[in-house]
N, C-alpha and C positions, 0 to 999 in steps of 0.2 A: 198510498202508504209511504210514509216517508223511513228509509232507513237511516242508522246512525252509527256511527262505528266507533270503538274502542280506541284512546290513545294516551300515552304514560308519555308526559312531559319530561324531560331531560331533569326535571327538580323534583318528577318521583311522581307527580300531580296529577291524575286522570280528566282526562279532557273529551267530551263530546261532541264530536262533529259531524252533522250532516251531510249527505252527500251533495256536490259540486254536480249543479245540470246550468245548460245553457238555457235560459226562458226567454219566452217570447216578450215578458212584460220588460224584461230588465231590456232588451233589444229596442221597447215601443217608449222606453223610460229618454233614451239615448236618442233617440227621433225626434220625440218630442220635444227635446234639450237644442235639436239642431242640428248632428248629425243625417250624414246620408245614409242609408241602408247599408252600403261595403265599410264604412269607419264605423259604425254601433255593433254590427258580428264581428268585425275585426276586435275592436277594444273588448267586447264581451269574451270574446275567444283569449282575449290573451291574460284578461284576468282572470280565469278560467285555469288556464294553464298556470298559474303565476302560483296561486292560491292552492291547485294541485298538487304541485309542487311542494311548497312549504307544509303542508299538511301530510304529506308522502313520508316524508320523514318522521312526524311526531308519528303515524299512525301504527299501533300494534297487531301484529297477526297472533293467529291460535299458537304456534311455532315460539314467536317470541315473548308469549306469556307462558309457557310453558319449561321456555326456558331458565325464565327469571324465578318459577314457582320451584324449578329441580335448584336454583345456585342457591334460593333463601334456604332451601332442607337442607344443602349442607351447612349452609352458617349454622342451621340453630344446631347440628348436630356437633357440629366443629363446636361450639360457644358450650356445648351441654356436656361434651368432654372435659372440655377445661374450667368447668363449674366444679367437676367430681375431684377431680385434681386440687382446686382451692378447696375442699371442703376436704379433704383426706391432711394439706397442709396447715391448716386452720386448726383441726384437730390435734394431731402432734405438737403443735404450738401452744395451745390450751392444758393438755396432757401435762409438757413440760413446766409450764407454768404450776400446776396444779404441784408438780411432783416437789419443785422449790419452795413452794410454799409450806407444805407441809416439810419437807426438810427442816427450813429454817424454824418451824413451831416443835420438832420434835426432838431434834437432835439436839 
């Protein structure tokens, strides 16, 4: 069973990746190319590590999804305040309008 983990790219982008093993084929891949047995673990180890690495970083835990799920409820809660706000000043402004208009037809 091959597992796959969770990762939210720095441009917001969910990204799938595999988990990182050392194989015996990528080792026999490396042999066969010409390599001796200590340079094919060597080089497999360090791309390993390399690719660990950069992937370490994009990768999300339960914690940092978590927390990105608590910052988006405040925006929309912060964004649904200041909807109620534009819609109470929208108002008074249509109000007003309204009340001009009829001024200028009645008066």
């Amino acid at each position: 069973m091959v597992g796959f983990f969770i990762s939210i790219s720095r441009k917001g982008f969910i990204i799938w990746a595999p988990p990182l093993r050392l194989t015996r084929t990528h080792i026999s891949r490396l042999k066969s190319a010409g390599f001796d047995d200590a340079q094919a673990e060597a080089l497999s180890e360090a791309q390993k590590e390399s690719l660990t690495e950069i992937l370490e970083d994009r990768i999300s835990t339960r914690q940092d999804l978590k927390e990105l799920e608590f910052s988006l409820k405040n925006d929309i809660s912060r964004l649904d305040g200041e909807l109620k706000v534009i819609k109470w000043m929208m108002g008074f402004v249509l109000a007003g309008i309204a009340a001009l208009v009829l001024k200028s037809f009645f008066v």
